[in-house]
Backbone as a chain_set.jsonl record, in Angstrom:
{"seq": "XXXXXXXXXXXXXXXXXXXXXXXXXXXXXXXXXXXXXXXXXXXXXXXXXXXXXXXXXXXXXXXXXXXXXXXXXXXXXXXXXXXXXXXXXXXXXXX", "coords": {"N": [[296.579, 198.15, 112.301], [294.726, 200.874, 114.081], [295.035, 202.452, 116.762], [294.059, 204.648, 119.333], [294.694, 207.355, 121.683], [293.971, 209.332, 124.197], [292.959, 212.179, 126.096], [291.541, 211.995, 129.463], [290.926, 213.82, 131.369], [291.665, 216.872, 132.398], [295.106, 218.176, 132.266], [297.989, 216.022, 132.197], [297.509, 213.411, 133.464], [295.361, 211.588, 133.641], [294.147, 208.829, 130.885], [292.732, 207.225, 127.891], [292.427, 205.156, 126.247], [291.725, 203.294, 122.957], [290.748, 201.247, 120.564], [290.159, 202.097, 116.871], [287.568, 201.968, 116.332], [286.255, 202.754, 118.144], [286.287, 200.697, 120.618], [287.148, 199.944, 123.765], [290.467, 200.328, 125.395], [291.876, 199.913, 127.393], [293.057, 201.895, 130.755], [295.388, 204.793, 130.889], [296.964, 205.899, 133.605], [299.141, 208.564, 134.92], [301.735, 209.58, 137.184], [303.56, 211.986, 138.077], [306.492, 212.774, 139.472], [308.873, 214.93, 140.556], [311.119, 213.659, 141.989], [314.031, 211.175, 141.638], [313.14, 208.346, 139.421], [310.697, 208.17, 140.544], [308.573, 208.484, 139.353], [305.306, 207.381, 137.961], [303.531, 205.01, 136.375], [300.246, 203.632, 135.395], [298.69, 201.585, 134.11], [295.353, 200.168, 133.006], [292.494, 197.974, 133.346], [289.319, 197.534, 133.217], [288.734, 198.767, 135.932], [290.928, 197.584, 136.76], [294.305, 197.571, 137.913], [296.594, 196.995, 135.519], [298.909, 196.38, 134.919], [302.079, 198.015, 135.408], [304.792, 200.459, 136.508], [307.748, 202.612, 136.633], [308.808, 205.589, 135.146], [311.015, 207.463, 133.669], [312.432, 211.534, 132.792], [313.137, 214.02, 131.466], [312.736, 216.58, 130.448], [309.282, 217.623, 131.393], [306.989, 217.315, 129.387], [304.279, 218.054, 126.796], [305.129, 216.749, 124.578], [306.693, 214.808, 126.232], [305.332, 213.652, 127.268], [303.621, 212.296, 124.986], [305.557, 210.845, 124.106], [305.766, 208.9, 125.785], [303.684, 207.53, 126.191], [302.88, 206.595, 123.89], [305.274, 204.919, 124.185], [304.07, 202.79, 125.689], [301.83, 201.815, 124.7], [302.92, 200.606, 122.484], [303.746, 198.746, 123.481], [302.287, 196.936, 124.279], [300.695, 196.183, 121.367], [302.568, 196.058, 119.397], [302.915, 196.562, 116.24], [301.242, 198.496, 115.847], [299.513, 201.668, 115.095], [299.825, 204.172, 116.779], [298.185, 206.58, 117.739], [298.335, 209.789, 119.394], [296.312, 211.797, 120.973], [296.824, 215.571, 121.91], [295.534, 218.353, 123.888], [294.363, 220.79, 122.251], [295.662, 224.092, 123.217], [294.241, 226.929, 124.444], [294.073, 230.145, 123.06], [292.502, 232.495, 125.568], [294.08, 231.153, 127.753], [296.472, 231.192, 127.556], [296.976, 233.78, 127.4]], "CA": [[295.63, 198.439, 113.342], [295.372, 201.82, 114.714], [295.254, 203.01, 118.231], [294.195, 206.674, 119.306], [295.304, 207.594, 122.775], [293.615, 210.747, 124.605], [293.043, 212.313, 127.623], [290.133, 211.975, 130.018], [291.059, 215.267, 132.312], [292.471, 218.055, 132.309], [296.816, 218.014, 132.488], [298.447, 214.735, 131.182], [297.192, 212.376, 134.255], [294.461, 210.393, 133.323], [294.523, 209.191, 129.541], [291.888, 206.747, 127.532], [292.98, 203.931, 124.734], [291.049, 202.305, 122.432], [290.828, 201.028, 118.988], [290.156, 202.989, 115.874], [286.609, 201.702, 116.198], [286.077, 203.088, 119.914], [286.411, 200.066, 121.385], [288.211, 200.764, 124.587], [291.364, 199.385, 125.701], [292.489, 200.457, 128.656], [293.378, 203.101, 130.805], [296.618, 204.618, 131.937], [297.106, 206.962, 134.872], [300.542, 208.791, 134.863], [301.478, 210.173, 138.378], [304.658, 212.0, 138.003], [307.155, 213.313, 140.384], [310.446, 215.194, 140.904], [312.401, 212.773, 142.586], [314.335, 209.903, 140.442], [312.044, 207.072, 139.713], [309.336, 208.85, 141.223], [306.932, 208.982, 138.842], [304.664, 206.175, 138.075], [302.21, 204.502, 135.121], [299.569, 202.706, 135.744], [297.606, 200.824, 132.935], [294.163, 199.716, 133.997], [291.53, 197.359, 132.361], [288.0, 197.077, 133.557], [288.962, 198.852, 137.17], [292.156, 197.009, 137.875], [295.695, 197.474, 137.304], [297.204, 195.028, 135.33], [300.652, 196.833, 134.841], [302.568, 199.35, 136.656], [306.201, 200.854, 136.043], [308.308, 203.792, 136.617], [309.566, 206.272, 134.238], [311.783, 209.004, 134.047], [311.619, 212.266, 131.884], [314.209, 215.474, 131.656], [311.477, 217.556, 131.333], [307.861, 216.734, 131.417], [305.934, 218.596, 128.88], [303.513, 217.231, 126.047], [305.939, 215.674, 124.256], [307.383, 213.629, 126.931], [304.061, 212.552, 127.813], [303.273, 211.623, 123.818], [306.604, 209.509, 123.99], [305.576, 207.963, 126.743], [302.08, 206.834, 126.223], [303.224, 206.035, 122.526], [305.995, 203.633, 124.563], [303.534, 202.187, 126.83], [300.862, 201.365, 124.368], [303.721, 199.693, 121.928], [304.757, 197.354, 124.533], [301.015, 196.185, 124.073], [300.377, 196.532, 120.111], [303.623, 196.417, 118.531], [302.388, 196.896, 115.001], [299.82, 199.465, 116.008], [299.82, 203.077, 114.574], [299.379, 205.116, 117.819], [297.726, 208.613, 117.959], [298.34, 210.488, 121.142], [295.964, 213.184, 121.197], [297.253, 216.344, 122.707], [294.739, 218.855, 123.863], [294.724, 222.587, 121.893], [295.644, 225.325, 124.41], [293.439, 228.03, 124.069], [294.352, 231.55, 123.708], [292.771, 232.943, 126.069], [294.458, 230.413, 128.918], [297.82, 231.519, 127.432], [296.726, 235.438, 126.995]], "C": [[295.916, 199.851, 113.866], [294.649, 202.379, 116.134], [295.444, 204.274, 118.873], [294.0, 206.437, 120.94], [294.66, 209.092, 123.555], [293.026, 210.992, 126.22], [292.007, 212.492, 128.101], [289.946, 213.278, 130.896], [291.585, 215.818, 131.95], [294.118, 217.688, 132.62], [297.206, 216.558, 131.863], [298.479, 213.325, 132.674], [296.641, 211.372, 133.919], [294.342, 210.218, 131.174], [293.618, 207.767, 129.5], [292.801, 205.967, 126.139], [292.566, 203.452, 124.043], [291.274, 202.361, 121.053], [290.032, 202.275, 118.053], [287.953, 202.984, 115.517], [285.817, 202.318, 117.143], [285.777, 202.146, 120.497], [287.59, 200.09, 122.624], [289.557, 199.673, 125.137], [291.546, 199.03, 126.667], [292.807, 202.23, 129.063], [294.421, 203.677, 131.331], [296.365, 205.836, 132.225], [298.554, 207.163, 134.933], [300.506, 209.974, 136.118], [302.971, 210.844, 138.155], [305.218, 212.9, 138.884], [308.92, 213.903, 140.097], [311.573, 214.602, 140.988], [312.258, 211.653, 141.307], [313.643, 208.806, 140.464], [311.324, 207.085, 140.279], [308.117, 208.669, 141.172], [306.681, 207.161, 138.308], [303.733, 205.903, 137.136], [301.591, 203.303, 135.674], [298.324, 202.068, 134.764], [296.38, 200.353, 133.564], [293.105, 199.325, 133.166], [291.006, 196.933, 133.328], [288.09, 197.486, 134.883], [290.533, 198.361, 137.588], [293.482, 196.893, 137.294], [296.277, 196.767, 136.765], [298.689, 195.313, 134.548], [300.869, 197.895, 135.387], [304.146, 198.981, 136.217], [306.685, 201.783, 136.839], [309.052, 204.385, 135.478], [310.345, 207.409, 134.513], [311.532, 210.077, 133.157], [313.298, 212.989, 131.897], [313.031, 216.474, 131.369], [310.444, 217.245, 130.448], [307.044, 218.163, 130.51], [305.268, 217.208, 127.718], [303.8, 216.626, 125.427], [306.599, 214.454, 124.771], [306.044, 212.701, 127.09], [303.202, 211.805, 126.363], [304.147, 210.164, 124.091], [306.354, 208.231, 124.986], [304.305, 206.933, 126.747], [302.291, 206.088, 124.984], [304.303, 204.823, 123.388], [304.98, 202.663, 125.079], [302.802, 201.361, 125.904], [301.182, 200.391, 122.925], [303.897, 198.769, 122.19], [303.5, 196.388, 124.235], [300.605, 195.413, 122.336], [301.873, 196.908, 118.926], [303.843, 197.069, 117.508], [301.327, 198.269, 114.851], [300.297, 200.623, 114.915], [299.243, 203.297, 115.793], [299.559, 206.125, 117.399], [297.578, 209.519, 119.159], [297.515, 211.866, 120.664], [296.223, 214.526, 122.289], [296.288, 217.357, 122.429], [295.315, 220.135, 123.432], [294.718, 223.486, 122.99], [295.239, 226.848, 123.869], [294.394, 229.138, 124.233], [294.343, 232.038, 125.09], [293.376, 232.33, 127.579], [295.87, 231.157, 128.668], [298.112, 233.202, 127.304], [296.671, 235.819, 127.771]], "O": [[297.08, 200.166, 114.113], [293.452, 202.665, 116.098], [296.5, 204.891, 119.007], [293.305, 205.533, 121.405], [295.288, 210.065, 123.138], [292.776, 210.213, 127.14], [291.221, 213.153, 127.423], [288.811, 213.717, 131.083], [292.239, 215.476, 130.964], [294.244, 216.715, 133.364], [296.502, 216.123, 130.952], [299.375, 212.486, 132.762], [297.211, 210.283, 133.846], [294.427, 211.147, 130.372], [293.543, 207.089, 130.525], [293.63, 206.417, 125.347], [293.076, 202.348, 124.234], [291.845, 203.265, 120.444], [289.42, 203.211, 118.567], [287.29, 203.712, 114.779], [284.611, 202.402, 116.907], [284.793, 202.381, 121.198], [288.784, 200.243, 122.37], [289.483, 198.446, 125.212], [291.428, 197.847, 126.987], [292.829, 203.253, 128.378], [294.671, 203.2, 132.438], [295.795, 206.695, 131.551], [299.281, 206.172, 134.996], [299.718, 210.917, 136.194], [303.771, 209.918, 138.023], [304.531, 213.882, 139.162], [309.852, 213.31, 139.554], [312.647, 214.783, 140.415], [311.369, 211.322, 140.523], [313.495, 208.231, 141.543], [310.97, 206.02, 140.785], [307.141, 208.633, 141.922], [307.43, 206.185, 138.281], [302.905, 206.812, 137.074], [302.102, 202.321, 136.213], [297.122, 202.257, 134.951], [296.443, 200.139, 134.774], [292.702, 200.106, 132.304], [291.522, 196.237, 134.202], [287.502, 196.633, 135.55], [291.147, 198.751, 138.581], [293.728, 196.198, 136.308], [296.64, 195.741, 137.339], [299.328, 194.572, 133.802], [300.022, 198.673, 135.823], [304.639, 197.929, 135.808], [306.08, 201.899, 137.905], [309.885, 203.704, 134.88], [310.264, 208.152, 135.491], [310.479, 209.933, 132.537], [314.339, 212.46, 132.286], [312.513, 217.093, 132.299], [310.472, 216.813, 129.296], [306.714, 219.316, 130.79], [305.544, 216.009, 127.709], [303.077, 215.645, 125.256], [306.959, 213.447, 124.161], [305.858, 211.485, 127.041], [302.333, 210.949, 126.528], [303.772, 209.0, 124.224], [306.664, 207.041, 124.918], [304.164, 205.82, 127.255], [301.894, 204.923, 124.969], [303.985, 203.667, 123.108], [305.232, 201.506, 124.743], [302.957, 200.152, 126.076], [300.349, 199.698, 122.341], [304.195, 197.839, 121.44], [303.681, 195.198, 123.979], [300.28, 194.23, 122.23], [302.027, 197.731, 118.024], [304.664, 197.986, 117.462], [300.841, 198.79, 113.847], [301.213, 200.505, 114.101], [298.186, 202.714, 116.033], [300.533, 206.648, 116.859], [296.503, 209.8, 119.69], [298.052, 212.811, 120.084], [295.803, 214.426, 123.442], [295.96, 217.571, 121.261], [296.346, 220.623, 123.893], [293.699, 223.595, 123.674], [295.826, 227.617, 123.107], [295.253, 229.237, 125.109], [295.337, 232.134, 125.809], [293.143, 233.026, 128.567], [296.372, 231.719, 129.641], [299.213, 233.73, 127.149], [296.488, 237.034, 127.85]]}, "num_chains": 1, "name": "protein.A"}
């Protein structure tokens, strides 16, 4: 089964789940913070939370936030193949 993962906004907050078919899964919201056990996931099907955590990081860049969404959406789909889409950063944003 495979399972593509991508983001609904801009930065690595809001993020979209669904099957390989586009049937949707869920959605998780990643709030993250500074302080230890700060930061926060929030899975969400049809409006309403139906898991919630805390995670930690060492530092938060697009990789942490692959590993993380790839953990999250394991815990669900064991067997899956997850695809975290990470958005291309344009030139001229980085120019």
């Amino acid at each position: 089964m495979k399972i593509r993962v991508y983001p609904t906004g801009l930065g690595t907050r809001d993020w979209r789940v669904e099957f390989a078919d586009g049937r949707q899964i869920c959605d998780i919201r990643l709030a993250v913070s500074s302080i230890m056990n700060g930061s926060r996931y929030y899975i969400i099907v049809d409006g309403t939370v139906t898991k919630e955590g805390t995670f930690d990081f060492a530092v938060w860049d697009w990789d942490a936030a692959r590993e993380l969404l790839t953990a999250l959406v394991r815990s669900m789909y064991l067997d899956a193949e997850i695809s975290v889409e990470i958005p291309q950063t344009s030139r001229a944003v980085n120019g």
